[in-house]
VMD Tcl script that draws the C-alpha trace (Angstrom):
set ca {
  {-103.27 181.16 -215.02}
  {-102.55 180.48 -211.16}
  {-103.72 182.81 -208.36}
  {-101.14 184.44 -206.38}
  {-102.10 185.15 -203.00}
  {-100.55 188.40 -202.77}
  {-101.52 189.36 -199.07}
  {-100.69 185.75 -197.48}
  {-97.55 185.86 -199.72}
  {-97.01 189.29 -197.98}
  {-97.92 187.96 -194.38}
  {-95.48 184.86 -194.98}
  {-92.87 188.16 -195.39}
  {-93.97 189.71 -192.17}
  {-94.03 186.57 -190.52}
  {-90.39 185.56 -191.28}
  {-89.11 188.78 -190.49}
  {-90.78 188.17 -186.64}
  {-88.75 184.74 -186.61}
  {-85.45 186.40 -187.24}
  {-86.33 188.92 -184.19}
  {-87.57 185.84 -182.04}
  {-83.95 184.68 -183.25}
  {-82.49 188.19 -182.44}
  {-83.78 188.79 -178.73}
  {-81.00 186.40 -177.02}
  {-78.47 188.74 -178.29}
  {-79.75 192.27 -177.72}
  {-80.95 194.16 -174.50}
  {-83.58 195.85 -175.39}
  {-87.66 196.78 -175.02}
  {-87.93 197.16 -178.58}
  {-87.15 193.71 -179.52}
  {-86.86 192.01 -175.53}
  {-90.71 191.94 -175.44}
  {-93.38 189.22 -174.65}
  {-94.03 189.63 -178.35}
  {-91.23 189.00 -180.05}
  {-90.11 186.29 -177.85}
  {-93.18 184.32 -178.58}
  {-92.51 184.98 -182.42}
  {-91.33 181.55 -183.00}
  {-95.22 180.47 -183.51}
  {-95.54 182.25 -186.94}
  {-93.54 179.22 -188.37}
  {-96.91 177.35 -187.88}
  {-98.51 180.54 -189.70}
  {-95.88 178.96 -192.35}
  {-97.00 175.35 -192.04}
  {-101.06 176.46 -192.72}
  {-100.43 178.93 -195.69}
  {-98.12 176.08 -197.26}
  {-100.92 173.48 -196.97}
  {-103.27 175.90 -198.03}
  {-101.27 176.89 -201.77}
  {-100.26 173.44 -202.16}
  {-103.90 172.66 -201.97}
  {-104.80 174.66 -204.52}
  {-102.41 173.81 -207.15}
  {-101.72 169.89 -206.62}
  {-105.32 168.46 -205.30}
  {-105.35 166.42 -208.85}
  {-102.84 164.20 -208.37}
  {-103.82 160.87 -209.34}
  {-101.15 158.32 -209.93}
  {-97.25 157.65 -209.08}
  {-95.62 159.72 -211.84}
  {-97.46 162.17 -210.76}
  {-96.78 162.28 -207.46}
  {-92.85 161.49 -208.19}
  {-93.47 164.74 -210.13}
  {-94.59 166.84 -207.03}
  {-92.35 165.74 -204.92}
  {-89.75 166.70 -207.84}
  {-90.86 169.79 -207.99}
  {-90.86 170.62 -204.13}
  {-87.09 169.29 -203.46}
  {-85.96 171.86 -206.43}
  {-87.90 174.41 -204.45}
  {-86.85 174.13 -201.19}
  {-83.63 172.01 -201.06}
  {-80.99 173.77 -203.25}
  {-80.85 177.19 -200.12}
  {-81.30 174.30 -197.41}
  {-77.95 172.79 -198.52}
  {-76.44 176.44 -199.81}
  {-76.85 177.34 -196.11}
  {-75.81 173.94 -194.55}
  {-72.59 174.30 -196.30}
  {-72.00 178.17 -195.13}
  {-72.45 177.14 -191.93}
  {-70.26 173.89 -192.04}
  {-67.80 176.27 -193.61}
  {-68.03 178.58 -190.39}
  {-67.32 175.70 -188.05}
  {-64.52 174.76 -189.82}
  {-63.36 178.50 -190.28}
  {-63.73 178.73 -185.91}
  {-61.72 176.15 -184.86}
  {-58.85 177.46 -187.68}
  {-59.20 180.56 -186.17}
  {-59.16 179.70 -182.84}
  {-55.35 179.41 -181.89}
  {-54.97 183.25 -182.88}
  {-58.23 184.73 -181.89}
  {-60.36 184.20 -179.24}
  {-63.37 181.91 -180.12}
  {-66.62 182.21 -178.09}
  {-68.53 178.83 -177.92}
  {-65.87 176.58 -179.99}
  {-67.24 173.78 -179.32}
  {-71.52 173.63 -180.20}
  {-72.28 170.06 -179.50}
  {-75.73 170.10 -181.31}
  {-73.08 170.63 -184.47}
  {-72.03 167.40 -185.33}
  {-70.87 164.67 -187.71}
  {-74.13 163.18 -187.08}
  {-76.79 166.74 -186.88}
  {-74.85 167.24 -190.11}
  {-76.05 164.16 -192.10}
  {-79.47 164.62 -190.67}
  {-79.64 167.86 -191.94}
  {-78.13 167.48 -195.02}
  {-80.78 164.30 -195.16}
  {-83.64 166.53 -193.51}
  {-84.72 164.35 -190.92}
  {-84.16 167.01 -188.46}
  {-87.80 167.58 -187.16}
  {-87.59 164.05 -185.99}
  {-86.42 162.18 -183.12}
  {-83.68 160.48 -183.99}
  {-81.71 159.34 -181.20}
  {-78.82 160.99 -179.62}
  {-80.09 164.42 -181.03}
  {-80.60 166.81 -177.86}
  {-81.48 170.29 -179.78}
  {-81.94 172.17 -183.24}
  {-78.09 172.27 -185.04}
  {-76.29 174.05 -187.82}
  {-78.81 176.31 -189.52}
  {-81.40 175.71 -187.17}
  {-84.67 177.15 -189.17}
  {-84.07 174.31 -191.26}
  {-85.85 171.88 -189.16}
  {-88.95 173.35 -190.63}
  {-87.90 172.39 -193.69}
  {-87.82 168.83 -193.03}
  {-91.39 169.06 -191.38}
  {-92.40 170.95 -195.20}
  {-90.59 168.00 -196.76}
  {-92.32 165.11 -194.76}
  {-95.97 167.26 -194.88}
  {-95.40 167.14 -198.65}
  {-94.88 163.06 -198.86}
  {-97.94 162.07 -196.24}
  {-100.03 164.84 -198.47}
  {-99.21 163.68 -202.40}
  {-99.46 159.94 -200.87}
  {-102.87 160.74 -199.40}
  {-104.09 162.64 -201.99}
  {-103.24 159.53 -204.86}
  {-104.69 156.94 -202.47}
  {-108.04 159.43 -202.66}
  {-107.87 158.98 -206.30}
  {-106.97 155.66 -206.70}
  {-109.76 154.66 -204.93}
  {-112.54 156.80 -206.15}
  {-112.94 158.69 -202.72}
  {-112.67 162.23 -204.01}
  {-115.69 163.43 -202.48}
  {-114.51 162.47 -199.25}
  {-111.31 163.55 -199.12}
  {-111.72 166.08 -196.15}
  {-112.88 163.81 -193.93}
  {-109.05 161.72 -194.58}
  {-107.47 165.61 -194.35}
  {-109.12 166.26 -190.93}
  {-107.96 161.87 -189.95}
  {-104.51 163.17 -190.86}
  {-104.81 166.36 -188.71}
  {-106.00 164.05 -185.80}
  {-103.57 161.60 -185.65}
  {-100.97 164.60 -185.79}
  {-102.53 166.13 -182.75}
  {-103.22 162.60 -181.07}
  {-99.01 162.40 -181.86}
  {-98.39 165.36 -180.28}
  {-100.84 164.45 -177.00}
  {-98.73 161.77 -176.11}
  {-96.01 163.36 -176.37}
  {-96.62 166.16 -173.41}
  {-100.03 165.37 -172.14}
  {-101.37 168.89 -173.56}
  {-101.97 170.45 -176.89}
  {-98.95 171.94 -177.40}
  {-97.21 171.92 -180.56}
  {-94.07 174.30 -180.14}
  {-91.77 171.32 -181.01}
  {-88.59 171.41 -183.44}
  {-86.26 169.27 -183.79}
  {-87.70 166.23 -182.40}
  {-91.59 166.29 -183.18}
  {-91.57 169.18 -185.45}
  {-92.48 167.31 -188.41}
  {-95.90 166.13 -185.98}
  {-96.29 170.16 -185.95}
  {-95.94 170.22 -189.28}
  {-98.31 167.72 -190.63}
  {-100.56 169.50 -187.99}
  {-100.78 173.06 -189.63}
  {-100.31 171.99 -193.31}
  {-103.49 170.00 -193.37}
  {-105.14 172.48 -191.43}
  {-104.41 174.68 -194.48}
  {-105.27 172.50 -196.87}
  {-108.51 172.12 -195.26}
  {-108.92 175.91 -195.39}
  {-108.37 176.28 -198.95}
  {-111.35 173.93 -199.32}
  {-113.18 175.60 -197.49}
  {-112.24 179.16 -199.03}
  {-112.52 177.08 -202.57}
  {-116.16 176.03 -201.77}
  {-117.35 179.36 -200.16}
  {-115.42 182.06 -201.75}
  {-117.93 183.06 -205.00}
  {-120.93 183.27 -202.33}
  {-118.72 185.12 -199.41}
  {-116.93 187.70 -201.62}
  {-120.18 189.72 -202.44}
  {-120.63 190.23 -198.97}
  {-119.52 194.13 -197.59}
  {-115.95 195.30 -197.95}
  {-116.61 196.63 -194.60}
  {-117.85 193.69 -193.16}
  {-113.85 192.47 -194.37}
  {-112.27 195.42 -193.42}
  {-113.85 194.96 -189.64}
  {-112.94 190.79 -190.06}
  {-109.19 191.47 -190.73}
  {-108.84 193.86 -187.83}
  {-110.56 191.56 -185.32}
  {-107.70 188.96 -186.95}
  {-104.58 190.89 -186.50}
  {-105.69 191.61 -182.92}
  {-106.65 188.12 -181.93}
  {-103.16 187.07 -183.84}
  {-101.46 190.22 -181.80}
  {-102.77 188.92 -178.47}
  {-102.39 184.86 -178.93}
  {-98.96 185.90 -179.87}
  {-98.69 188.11 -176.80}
  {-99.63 185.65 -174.52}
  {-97.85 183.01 -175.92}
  {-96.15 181.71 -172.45}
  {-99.87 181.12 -171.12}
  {-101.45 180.03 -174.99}
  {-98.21 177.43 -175.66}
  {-99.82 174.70 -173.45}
  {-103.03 175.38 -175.91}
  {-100.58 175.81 -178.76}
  {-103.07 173.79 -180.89}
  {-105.07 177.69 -181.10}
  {-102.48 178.96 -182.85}
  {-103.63 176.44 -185.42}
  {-107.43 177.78 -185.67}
  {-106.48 180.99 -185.39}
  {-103.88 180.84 -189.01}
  {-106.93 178.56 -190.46}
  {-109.35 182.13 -189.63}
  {-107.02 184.50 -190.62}
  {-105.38 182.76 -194.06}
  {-109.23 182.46 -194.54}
  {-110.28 186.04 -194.11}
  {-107.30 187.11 -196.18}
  {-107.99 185.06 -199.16}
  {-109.95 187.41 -200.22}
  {-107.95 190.80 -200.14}
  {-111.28 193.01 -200.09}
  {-110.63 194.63 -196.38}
  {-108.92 197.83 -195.81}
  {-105.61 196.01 -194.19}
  {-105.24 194.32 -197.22}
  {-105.56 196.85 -199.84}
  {-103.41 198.94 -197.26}
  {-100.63 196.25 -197.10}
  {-100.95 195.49 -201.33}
  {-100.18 199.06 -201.45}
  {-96.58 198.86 -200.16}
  {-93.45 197.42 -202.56}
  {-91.24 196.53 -199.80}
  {-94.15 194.09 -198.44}
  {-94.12 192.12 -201.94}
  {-91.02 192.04 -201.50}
  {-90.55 190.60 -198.46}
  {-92.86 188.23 -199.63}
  {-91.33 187.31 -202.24}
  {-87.83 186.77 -200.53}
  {-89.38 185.22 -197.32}
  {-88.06 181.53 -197.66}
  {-84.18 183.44 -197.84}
  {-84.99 185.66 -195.17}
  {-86.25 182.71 -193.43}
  {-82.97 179.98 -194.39}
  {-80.64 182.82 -193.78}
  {-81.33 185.13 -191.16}
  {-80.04 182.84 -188.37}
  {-76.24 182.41 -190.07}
  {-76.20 186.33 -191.01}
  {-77.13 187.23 -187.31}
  {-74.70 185.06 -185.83}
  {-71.89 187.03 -188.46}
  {-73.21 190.53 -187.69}
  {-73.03 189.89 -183.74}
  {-69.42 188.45 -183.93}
  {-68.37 191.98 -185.99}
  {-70.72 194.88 -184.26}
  {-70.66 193.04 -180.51}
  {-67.78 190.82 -179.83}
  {-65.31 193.30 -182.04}
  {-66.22 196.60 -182.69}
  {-67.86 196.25 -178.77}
  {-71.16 197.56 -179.52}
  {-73.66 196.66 -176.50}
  {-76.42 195.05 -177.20}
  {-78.23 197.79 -175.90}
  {-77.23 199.20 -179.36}
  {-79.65 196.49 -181.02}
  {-82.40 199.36 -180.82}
  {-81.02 200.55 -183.90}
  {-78.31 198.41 -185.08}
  {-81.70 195.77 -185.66}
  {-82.12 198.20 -188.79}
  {-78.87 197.37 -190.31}
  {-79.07 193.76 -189.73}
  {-82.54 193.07 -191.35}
  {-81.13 195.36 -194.23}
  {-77.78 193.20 -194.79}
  {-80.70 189.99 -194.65}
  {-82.85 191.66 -196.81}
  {-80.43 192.63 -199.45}
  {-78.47 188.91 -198.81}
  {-81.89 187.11 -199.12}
  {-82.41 189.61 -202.81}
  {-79.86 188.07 -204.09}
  {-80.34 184.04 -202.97}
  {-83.68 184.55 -204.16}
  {-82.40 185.33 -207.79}
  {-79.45 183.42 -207.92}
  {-80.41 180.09 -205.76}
  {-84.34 179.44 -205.43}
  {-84.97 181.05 -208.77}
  {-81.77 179.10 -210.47}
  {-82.57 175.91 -209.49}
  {-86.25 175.55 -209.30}
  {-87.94 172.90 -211.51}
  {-87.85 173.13 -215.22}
  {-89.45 170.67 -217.35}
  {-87.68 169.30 -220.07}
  {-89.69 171.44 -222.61}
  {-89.07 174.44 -220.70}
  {-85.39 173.97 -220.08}
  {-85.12 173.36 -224.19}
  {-86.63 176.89 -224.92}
  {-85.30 179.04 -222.43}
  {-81.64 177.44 -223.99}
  {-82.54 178.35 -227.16}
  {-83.19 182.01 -226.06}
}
mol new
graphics top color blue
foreach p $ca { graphics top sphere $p radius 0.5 }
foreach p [lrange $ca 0 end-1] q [lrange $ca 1 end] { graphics top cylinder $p $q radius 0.2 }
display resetview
């Protein structure tokens, strides 16, 4: 029987619903989301990146051979690339459905150019943390270009972790982790002379690789420590998990001065997915304790893929029609996070949970049900 991680599950929850302010703030006018804050909110997607690398970790360190890797990778395209192209699609439909429109309505921004033949195909082909030439900025659904980075941290990880195998160098295995993690960062040097990493759709998949071997690395640590560090003190967690959300609160904060040092952000997920693990501090039992957390754990990757195409739609009806100012996004925030919430319920049912991977054994008995 796996582990679930329910706090880190419940973080990645918290976490997404900060992107989708981040994503909020250009439209709305106001101190409760126009804050230093929020607008620094976009580095919880490497919070993302760790905790991946860290549950990956755990469940897929024994891969040993090709089928077995072909299987992985298998299994992580079912989960993440049936919403990535639901969401492509909705918003290729919305392009098309603007410039239809736009001899009887008035259009605002007709014309994106990121939102082309060309962005299309390498979304649809998730090479969009990359820097393929000609592309100038994040297009269509632009979360997504996370996604790719997931995708391309998945193939360097399942390839390193069958070489490690293959040639008997299991025991050593964190030292070729922590290589990886260098040659990301070393990537990422050249690239602007500093340590930051708050790149998307050109080097993302550098930031990428970056956090989700830092995670892995922390789940090897947690996986080596854990039985000796759980019998310390609850308190002793309860004090740890505090001095983590504060030293999260004010990195995050900050973020204009930390971005140059954006590399922190890295060591500071590693400490706090760490310290979390365990779920014996006060914060955690506190945060176990409430449904709608799981629940925005558990529908985190929708929030995540569709937050940025349901904002868009709620801004065109409440600002641009019914002329709500986005003054009004003090409280009309509410209703938008509830019409993502509720949308993201049912893509997690009816899209992630569809489509995931069944094996052929599986498929055979849940037909015969």
């Amino acid at each position: 029987m796996k582990h679930r991680f329910e706090v880190l599950d419940i973080f990645r929850g918290l976490f997404a619903s900060l992107v989708f302010l981040f994503h909020l703030a250009p439209f709305a006018n106001t101190p409760m989301i126009n804050n230093q804050f929020v607008e620094n909110s976009d580095m919880f997607v490497d919070f993302f990146f760790v905790l991946s690398g860290f549950v990956i970790a755990y469940s897929y360190q024994s891969l040993s051979d090709g089928p077995q890797l072909k299987l992985f990778l298998t299994k992580r395209v079912y989960r993440v690339y049936p919403l990535h192209f639901v969401m492509l699609m909705a918003f290729l439909v919305m392009e098309i459905a603007k410039n239809v429109l736009a001899p009887y309505i008035k259009v605002n921004n007709l014309i994106n150019p990121a939102n082309n033949v060309f962005t299309f195909f390498t979304s649809l082909f998730l090479v969009n943390s990359t820097p393929v030439p000609g592309v100038k900025d994040v297009s269509w659904n632009i979360p997504s270009w996370s996604i790719s980075a997931e995708m391309i941290a998945y193939i360097v990880f399942g390839t390193i972790v069958v070489f490690i195998h293959s040639s008997g160098q299991f025991k050593r295995r964190n030292l070729y982790y922590a290589l990886i993690i260098v040659i990301s960062l070393t990537g990422l040097w050249f690239v602007s002379r500093s340590f930051q990493i708050n790149y998307s759709f050109n080097y993302g998949f550098l930031r990428g690789v970056l956090g989700f071997f830092t995670g892995v690395l922390c789940f090897n640590l947690f996986s080596r420590t854990h039985a000796v560090v759980r019998t310390l003190p609850a308190w002793l967690f309860s004090v740890t998990e505090l001095i983590m959300l504060s030293l999260i609160a004010t990195c995050i904060y900050n973020g204009e001065a930390m971005k140059p040092w954006g590399a922190v952000f890295e060591v500071l997920f590693f400490a706090c997915i760490y310290t979390f693990a365990f779920e014996k501090g006060l914060i955690s039992a506190g945060m176990k304790s409430v449904k709608l957390f799981h629940n925005l754990g558990k529908y985190s990757y929708s929030i995540y893929m569709t937050h940025a195409l349901l904002l868009s739609l709620f801004n065109v009806l409440f600002i641009r029609i019914i002329k709500f100012q986005p003054e009004d996004y003090a409280y009309l925030v509410f209703l938008n996070f509830a019409l993502i919430y509720f949308v993201s319920a049912w893509t997690y049912k009816h899209i992630e949970m569809r489509f995931q991977y069944k094996s052929k054994k599986k498929a055979a008995t849940e037909t015969v049900k």
